[in-house]
N, C-alpha and C positions, 0 to 999 in steps of 0.2 A: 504494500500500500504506500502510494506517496501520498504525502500530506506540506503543503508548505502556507507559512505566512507570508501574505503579500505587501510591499513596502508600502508605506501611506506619505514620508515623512522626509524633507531635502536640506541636508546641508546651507550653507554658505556658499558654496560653491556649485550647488544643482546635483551633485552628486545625491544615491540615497544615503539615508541616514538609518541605523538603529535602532531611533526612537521611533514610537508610533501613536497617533496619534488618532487614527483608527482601524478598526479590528474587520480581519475579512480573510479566514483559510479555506485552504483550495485542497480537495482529497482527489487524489485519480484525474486531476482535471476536467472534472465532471461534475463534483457537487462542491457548494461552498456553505460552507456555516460561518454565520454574518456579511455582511457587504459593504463595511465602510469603506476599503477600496478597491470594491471591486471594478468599477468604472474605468478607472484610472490606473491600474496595478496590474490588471488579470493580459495575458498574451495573445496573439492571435487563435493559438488554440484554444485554452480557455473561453474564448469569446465565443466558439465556433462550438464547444461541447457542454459549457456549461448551461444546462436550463433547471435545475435544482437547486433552491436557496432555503438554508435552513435557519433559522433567525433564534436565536437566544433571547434577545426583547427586543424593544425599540428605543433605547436611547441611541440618539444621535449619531454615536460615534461606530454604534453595529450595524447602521441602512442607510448611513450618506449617499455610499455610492450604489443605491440600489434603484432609486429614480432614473437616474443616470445610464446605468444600464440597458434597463429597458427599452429608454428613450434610443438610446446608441444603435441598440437592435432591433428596432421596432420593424422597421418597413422588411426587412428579411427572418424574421421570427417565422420559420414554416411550424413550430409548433410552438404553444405559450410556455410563458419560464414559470415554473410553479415554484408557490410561494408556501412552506412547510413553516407553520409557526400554529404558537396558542389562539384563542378566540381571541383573547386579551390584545393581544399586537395584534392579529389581521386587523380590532376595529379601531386599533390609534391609526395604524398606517391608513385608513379609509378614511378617519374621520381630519387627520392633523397630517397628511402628507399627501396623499392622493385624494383630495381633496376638489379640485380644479383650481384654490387660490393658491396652493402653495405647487402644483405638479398635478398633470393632467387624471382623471381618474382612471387605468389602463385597464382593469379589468371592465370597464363600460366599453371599450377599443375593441375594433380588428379590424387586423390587416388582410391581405388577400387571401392569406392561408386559412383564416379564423381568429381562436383567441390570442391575444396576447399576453394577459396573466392571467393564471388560476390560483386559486389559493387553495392549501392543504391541511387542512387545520387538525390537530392530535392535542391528545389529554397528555398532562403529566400523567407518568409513567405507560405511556405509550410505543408500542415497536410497533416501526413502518420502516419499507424500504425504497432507496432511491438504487436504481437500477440495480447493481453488485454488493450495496454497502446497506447495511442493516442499522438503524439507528433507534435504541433506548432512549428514550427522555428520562429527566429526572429533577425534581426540584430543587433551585440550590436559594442561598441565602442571600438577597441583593435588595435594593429597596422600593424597588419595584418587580413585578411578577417575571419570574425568572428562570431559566430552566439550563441545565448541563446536557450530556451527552455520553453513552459509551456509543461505539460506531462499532463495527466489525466486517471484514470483509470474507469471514469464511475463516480465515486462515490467520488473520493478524487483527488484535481489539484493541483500543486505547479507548482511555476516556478526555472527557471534555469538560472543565469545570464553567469558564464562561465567567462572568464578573460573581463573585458570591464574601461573603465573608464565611466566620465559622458557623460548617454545616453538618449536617448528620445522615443526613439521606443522600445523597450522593455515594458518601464514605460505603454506604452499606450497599448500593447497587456494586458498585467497583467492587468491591474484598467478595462478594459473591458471583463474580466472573470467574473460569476456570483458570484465565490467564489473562495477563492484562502486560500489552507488548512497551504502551506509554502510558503518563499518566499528564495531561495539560492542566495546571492551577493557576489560578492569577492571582498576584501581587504587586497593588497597584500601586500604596506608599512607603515610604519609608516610616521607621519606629518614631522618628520626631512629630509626624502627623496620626498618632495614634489616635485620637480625636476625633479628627477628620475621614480618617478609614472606618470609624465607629461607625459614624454619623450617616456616612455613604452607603454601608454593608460595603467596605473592601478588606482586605489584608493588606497586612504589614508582614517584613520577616518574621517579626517575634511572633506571632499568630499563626506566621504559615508554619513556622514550625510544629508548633501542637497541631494546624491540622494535618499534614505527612504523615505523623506519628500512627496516625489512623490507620494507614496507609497496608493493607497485611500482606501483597502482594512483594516481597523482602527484592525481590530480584528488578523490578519495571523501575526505570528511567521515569524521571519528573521532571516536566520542562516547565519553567517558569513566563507566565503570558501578561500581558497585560498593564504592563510597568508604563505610568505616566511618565510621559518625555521630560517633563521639568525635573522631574526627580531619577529620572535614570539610575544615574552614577552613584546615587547613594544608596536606593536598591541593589543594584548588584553589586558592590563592596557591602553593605548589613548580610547578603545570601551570601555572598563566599565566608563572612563570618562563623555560618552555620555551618563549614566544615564536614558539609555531607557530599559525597561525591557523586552521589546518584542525581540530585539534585543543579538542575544546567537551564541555562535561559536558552530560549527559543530563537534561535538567527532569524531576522527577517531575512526573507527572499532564499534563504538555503533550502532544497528541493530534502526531505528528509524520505527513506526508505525502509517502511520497519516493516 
């Protein structure tokens, strides 16, 4: 299974950048769970295979580039890009994005082919599949209605935590998988905004630590997601603090193989 994060975020000099700013991975080049940059990030392949979008919620920074998209693809969509999310986000995205004041309403659209979005809507703890890849929902802790992921392709599972702070239900779909190849958590501030990470539902290192601990699958890799830009650098010197070696940050834009 590939799986990569797509860059959102540019240096000083145009180059990309590490940071990210918003959240948008690519599996198989064929499905994405969130879309902040997908618009903007995703390849001519990707453009050309992906029509599955799995959404974790709707803030801002997980469907920027998801109007975008669409719009990109519209007139050559020979089938619509379906849209896999809870009730709860299909009716933000209907009511406060595709709207027609803020972006056209696309599932009222079609092109020559027919539709142009479908939406696919699943309960927490819900299995459904997108073409080869099977995905579990699962609820995690965020402050608004929010959901994770295990994904499995047959042959390789990882999980997906998604923005959440400390959570309990996640911890236990995961440690009840036979094998678990990755594990994705975010950790968005550093331990001096521990206030703030409260406030939000995010993690800090000190936090992500105790949730890992959870973690019973002793052997699965943890890639750290989700690190605000502003605070980059002092996330990841607090996580190398923590001296675990399983535990590794997520490269933007590196094509991962697990």
């Amino acid at each position: 299974m590939k799986f990569q994060l797509l860059p959102s975020t540019f240096d000083e000099r145009g180059c990309v950048s590490p940071k990210q700013h918003l959240a948008c991975f690519v599996i198989d080049d064929c499905a994405a769970i969130d879309a902040g940059s997908l618009a903007t990030a995703s390849d001519s392949t990707q453009k050309k295979q992906i029509r599955d979008i799995v959404l974790t919620h709707a803030h801002l920074d997980h469907i920027a580039g998801l109007p975008l998209f669409i719009d990109d693809l519209f007139a050559c969509l020979s089938e619509p890009i379906l849209i896999h999310a809870t009730a709860e986000v299909i009716e933000i995205l209907e009511r406060d994005i595709f709207n027609w004041d803020i972006y056209p309403r696309f599932s009222e659209l079609t092109n020559e082919f027919g539709a142009a979005l479908e939406y696919r809507p699943f309960e927490i703890g819900e299995e459904f599949s997108i073409k080869h890849l099977r995905f579990k929902s699962v609820s995690v802790n965020h402050k608004v209605p929010s959901v994770g992921f295990v994904v499995s392709d047959g042959k390789t599972t990882f999980a997906f935590s998604g923005d959440t702070a400390e959570t309990n239900d996640f911890w236990k779909v995961v440690n009840d998988e036979e094998k678990m190849d990755a594990v994705l958590i975010e950790c968005a501030f550093p331990n001096e905004l521990d206030d703030l990470a409260e406030i939000s539902h995010h993690l800090t290192p000190k936090t992500l630590k105790k949730e890992i601990a959870k973690l019973r699958h002793a052997s699965s890799p943890i890639y750290v997601i989700n690190l605000k830009p502003m605070y980059r650098e002092e996330i990841v010197k607090q996580i190398g603090e923590l001296e675990n070696e399983k535990l590794l940050i997520l490269d933007v834009g590196r094509i991962y193989d697990w």
